[in-house]
C-alpha positions in Angstrom: 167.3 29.2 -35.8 164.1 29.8 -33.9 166.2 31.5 -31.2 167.6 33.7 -33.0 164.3 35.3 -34.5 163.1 35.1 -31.0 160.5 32.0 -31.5 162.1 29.3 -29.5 158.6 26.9 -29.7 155.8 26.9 -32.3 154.0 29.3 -33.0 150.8 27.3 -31.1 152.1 26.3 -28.1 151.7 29.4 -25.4 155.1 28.6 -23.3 157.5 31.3 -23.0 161.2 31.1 -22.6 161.9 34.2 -20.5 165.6 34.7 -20.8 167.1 38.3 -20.5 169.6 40.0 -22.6 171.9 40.0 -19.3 172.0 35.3 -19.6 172.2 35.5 -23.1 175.3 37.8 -22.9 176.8 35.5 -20.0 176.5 32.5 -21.9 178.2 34.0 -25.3 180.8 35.5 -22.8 181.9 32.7 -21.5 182.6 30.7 -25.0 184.1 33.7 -26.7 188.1 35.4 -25.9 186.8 39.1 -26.3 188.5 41.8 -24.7 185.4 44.8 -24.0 187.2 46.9 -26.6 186.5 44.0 -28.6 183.3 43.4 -27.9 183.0 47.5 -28.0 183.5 47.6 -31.6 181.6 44.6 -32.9 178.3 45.9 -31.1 179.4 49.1 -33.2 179.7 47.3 -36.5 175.9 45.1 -35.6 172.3 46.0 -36.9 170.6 44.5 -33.8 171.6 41.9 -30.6 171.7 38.7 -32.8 174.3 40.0 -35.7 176.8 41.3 -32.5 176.5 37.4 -31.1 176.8 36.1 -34.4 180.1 38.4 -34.9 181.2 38.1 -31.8 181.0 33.9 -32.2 182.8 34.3 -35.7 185.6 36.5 -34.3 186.6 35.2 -30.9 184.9 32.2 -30.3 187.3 30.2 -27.6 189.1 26.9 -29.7 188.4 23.6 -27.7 190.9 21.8 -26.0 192.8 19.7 -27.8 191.6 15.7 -26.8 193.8 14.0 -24.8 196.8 11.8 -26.4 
């Protein structure tokens, strides 16, 4: 959760995470199946960058493999 409201450690410790937009995108891109229309319209439908991930996980996140037999 602290990711998502953009507080990764407490609120004492001084390190900084430093990841852009542009990683965070990459990394959702590559678990979800989203066409860019797709993805066109959810950022359309979200209040801000974390409700389009959350959507975009809910709608087109990629199903794992299925285990080996």
């Amino acid at each position: 959760m602290r990711l998502i409201v953009g507080q990764v450690f407490a609120e004492w410790d001084e390190r900084a995470l430093n990841v852009s937009w542009q990683t965070v995108s990459e990394v959702v891109n590559s678990m979800v199946e989203a066409t860019p229309a797709d993805q066109e319209a959810i950022y359309a439908q979200a209040v801000d960058g974390g409700q389009a991930i959350q959507l975009l996980l809910e709608r087109t996140r990629r199903k794992p493999p299925d285990p080996p037999g």
